[in-house]
Structure formats: structure tokens, C-alpha cells
DOLO-680574 format. One record per residue: residue number from 0; chain; z, x, y of N, C-alpha, C, O, CB in turn. Coordinates in Angstrom, 3 decimals. Atoms other than C-alpha are relative to their C-alpha. Glycine has a CB too. Layout:
<nodes>
{node NUM; 'A'; {Z; X; Y}; {Z; X; Y}; {Z; X; Y}; {Z; X; Y}; {Z; X; Y}}
...
</nodes>
This chain:
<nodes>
{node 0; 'A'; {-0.783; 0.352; -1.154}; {101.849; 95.803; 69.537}; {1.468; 0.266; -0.298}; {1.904; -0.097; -1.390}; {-0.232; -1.466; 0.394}}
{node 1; 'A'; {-0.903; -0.078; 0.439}; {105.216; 96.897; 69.892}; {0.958; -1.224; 0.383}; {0.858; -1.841; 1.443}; {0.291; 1.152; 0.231}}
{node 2; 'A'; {-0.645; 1.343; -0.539}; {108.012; 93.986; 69.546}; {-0.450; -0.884; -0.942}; {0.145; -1.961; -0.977}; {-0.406; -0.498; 1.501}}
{node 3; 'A'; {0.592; 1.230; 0.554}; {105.811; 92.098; 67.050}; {0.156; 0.502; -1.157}; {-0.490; -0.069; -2.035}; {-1.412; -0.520; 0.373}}
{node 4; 'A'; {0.441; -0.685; 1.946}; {106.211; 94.232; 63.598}; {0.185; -1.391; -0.767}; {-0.626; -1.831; -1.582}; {1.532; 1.547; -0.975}}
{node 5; 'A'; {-0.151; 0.993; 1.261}; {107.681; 91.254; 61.936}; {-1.114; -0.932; -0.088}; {-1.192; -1.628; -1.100}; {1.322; -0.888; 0.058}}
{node 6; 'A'; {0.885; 1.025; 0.543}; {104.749; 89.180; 62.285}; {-1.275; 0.430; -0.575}; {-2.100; -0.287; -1.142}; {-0.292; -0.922; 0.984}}
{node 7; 'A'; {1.307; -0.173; 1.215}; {102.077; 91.720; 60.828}; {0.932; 0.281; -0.829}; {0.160; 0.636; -1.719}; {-1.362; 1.236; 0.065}}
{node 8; 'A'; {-0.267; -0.041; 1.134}; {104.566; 92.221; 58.281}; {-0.221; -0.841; -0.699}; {-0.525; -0.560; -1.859}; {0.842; 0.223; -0.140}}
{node 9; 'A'; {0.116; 1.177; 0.274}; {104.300; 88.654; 57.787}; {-1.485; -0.632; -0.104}; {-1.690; -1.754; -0.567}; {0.766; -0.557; 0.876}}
{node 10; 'A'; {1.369; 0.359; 0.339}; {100.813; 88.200; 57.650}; {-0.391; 1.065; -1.247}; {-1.001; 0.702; -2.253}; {-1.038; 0.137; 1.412}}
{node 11; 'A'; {0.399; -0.698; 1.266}; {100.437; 91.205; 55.357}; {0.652; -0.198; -1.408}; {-0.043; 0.051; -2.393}; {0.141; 1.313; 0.261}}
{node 12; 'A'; {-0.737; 0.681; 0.645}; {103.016; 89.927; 53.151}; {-0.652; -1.579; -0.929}; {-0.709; -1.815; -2.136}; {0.998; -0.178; 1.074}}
{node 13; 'A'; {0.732; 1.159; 0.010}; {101.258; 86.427; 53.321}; {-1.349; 0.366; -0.869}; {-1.642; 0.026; -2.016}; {-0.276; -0.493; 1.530}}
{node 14; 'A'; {1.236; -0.287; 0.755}; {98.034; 87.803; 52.538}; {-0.097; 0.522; -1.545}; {-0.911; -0.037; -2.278}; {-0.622; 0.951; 0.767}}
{node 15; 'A'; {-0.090; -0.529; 1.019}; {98.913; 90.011; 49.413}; {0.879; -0.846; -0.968}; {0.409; -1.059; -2.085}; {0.377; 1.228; 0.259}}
{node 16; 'A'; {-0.146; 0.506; 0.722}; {101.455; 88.034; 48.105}; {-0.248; -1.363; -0.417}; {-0.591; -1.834; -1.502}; {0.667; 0.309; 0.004}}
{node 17; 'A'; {0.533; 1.766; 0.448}; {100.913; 84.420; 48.293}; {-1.238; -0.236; -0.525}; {-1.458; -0.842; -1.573}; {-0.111; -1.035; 1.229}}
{node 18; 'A'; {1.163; 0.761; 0.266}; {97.301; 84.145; 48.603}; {-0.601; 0.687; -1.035}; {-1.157; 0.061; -1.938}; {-0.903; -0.196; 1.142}}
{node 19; 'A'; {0.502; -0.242; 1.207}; {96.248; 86.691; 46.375}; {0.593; 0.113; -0.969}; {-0.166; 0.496; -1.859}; {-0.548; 0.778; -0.046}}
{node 20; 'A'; {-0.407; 0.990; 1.205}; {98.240; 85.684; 43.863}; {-0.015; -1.010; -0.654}; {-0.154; -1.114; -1.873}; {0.569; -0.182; -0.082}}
{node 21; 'A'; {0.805; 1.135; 0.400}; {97.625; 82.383; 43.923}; {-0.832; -0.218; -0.524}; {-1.069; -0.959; -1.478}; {-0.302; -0.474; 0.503}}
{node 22; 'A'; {1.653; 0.056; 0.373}; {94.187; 83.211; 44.032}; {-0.597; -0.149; -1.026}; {-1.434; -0.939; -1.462}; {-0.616; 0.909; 0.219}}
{node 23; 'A'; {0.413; -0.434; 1.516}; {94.049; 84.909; 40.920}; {0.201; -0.739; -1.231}; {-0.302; -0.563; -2.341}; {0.622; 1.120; -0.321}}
{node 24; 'A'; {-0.475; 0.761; 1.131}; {96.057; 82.032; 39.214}; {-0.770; -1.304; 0.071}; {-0.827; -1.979; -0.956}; {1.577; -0.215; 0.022}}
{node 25; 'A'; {0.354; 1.274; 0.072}; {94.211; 78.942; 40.541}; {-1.554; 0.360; -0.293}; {-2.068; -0.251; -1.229}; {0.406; -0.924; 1.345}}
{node 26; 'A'; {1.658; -0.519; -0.296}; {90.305; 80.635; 41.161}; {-0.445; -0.240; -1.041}; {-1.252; -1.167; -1.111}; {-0.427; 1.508; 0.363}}
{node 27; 'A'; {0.456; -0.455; 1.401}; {89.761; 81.588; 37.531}; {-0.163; -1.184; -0.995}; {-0.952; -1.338; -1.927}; {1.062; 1.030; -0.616}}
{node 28; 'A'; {-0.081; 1.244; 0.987}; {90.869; 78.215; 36.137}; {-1.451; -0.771; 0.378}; {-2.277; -1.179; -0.437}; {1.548; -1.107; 0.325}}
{node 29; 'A'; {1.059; 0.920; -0.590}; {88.289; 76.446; 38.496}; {-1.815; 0.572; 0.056}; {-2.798; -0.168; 0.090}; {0.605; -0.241; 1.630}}
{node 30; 'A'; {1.161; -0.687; -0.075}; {85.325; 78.945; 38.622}; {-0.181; 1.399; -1.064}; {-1.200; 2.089; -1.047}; {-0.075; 0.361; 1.492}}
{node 31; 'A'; {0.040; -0.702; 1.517}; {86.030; 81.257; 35.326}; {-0.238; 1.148; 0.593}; {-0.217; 1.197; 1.823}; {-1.151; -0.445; -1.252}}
{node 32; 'A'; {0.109; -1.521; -0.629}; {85.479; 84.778; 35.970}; {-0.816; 0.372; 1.355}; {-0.898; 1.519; 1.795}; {-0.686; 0.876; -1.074}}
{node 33; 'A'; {0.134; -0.079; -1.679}; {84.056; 84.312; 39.477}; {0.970; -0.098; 0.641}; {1.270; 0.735; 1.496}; {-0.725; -0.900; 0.644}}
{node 34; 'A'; {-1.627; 0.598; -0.834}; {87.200; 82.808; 40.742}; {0.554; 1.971; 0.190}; {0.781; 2.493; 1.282}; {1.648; -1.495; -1.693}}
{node 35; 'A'; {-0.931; -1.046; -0.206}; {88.756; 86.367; 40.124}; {-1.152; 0.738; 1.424}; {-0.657; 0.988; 2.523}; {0.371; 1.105; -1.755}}
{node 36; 'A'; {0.198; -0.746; -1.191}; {85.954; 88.095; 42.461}; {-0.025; -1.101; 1.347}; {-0.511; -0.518; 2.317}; {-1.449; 0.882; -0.190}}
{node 37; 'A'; {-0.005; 0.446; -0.971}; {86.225; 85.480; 45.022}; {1.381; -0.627; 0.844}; {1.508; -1.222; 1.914}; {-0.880; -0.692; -0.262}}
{node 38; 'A'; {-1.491; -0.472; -0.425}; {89.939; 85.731; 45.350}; {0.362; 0.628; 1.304}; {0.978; 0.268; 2.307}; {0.449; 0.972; -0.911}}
{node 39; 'A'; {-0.596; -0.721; -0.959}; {90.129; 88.417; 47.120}; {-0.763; -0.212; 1.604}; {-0.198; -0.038; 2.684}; {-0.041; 1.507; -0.570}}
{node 40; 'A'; {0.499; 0.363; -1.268}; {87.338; 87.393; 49.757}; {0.365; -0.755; 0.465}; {0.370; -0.463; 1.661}; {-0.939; -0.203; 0.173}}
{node 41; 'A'; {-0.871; 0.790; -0.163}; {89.251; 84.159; 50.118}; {0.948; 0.540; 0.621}; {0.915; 0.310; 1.830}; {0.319; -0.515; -0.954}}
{node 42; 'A'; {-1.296; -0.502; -0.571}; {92.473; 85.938; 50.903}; {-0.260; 0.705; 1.194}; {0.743; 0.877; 1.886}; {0.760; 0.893; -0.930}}
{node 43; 'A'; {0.262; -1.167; -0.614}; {90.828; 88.295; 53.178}; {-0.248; -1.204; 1.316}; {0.585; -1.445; 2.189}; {-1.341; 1.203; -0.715}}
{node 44; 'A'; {0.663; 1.209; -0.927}; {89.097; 85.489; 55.341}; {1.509; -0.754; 0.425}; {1.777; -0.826; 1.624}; {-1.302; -1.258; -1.057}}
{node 45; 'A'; {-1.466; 0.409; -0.455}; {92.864; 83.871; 55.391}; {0.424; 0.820; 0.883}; {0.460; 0.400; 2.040}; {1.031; -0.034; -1.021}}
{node 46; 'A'; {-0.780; -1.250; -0.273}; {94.317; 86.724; 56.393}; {-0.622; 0.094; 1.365}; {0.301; -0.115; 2.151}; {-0.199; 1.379; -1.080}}
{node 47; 'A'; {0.789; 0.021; -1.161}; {91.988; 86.973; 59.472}; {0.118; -1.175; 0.764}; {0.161; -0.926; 1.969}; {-1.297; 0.193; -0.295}}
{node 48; 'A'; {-0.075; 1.140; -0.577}; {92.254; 83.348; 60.504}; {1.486; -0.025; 0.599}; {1.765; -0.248; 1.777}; {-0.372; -1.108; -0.983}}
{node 49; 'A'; {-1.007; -0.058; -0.553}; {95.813; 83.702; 60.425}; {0.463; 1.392; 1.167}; {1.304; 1.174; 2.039}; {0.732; -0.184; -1.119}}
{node 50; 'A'; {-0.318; -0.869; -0.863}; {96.071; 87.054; 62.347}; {-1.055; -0.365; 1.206}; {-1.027; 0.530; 2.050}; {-0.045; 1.446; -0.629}}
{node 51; 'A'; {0.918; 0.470; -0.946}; {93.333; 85.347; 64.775}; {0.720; -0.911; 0.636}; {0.544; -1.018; 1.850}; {-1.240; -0.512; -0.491}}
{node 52; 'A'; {-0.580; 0.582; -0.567}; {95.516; 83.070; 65.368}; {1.326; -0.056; 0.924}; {1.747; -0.635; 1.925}; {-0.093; -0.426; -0.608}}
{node 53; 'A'; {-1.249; -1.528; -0.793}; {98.472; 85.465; 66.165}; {-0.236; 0.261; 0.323}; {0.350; -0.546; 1.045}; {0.671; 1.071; -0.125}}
{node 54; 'A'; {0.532; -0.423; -1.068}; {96.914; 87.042; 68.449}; {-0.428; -0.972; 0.945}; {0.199; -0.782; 1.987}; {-0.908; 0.741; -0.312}}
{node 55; 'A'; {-0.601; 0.666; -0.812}; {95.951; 84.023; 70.358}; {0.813; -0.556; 0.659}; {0.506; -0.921; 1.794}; {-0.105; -0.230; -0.015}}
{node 56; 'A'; {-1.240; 0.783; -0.185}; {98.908; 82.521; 70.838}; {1.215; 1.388; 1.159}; {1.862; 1.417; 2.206}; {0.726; -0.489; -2.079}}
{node 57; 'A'; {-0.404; -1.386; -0.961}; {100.188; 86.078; 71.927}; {-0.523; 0.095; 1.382}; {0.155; 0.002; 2.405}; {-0.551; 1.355; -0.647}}
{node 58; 'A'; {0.641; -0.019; -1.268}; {97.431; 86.436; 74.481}; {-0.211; -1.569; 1.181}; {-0.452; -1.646; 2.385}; {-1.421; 0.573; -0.507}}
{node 59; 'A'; {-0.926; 1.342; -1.127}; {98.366; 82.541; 75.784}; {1.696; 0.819; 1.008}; {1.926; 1.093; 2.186}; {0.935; -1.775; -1.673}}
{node 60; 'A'; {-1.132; -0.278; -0.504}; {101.717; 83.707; 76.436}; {-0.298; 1.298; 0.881}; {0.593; 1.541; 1.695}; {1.042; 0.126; -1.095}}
{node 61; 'A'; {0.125; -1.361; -0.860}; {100.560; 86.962; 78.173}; {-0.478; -0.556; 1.250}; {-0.001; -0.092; 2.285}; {-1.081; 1.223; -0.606}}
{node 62; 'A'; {0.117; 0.403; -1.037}; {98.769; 84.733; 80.553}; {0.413; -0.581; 0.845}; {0.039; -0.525; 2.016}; {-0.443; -0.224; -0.004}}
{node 63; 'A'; {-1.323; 0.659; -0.880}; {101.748; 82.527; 81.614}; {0.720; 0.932; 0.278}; {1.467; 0.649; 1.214}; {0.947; -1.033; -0.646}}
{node 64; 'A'; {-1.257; -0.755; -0.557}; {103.879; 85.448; 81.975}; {-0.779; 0.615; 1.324}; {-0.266; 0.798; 2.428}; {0.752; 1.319; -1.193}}
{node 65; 'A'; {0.486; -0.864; -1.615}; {101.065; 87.236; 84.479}; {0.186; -1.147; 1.061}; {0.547; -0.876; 2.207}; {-1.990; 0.635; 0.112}}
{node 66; 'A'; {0.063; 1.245; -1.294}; {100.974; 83.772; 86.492}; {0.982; -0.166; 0.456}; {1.006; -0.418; 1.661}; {-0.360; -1.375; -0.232}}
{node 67; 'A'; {-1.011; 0.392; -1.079}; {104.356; 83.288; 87.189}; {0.948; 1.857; 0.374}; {2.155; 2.006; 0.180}; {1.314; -1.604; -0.901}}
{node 68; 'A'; {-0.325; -1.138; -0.301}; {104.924; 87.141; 88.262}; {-0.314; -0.579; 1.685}; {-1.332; -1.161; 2.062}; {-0.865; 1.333; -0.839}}
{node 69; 'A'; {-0.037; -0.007; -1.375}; {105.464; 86.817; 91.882}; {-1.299; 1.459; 0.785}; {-1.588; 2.543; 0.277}; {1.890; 0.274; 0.320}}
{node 70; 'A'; {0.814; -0.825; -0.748}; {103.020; 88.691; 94.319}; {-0.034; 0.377; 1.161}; {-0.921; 1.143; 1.536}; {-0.838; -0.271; -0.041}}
</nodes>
């Protein structure tokens, strides 16, 4: 969508650095060499919830703007 870059920058950002970083530092302690492959499915599943949720919130606001368009 144009108008919105900064917020998939911000989710892609989000996704790569926070969570899978985190991932890799908390996962491993708690689940030993699984933790590392379930990192990245973790992050990925984030990453989706939060851009699921960006996009709703988008398509709310798309529907208040068609409603109060005069006709």
C-alpha cells in the first residue's frame, strides 16, 4: 500500500530483529537445540499476527472513510 512503507518496515524490522534475536537467545536456554529451530517459526507466526493486525486496523479505517463520503 502506498503511504504505509514505514509500517512494513516496522514489522520487518520487528520480526528480524527483535524476535529473532531474542529467539535465538532465550529458545535454546529453555528447549536446547530445538529452541534454535523453533525460533524462527515463532518469529514468523509473530510477524503474521502483527501484520494481521495492520491490516485490520487499516481496513477499519477504510470503512469509516467510505461512510462518511457524501453521496
Amino acid at each position: 500500500m502506498i503511504g504505509f512503507g514505514w509500517e512494513i518496515e516496522g514489522a520487518a524490522l520487528a520480526t528480524v530483529v527483535i524476535q529473532i534475536i531474542s529467539f535465538l537467545i532465550l529458545l535454546p536456554c529453555l528447549f536446547g537445540l530445538d529452541g534454535v529451530l523453533y525460533a524462527g517459526s515463532i518469529a514468523e507466526i509473530l510477524a503474521f499476527i502483527l501484520a494481521m493486525s495492520t491490516m485490520y486496523r487499516h481496513w477499519q479505517e477504510l470503512i469509516h472513510m467510505e461512510q462518511d463520503v457524501p453521496t
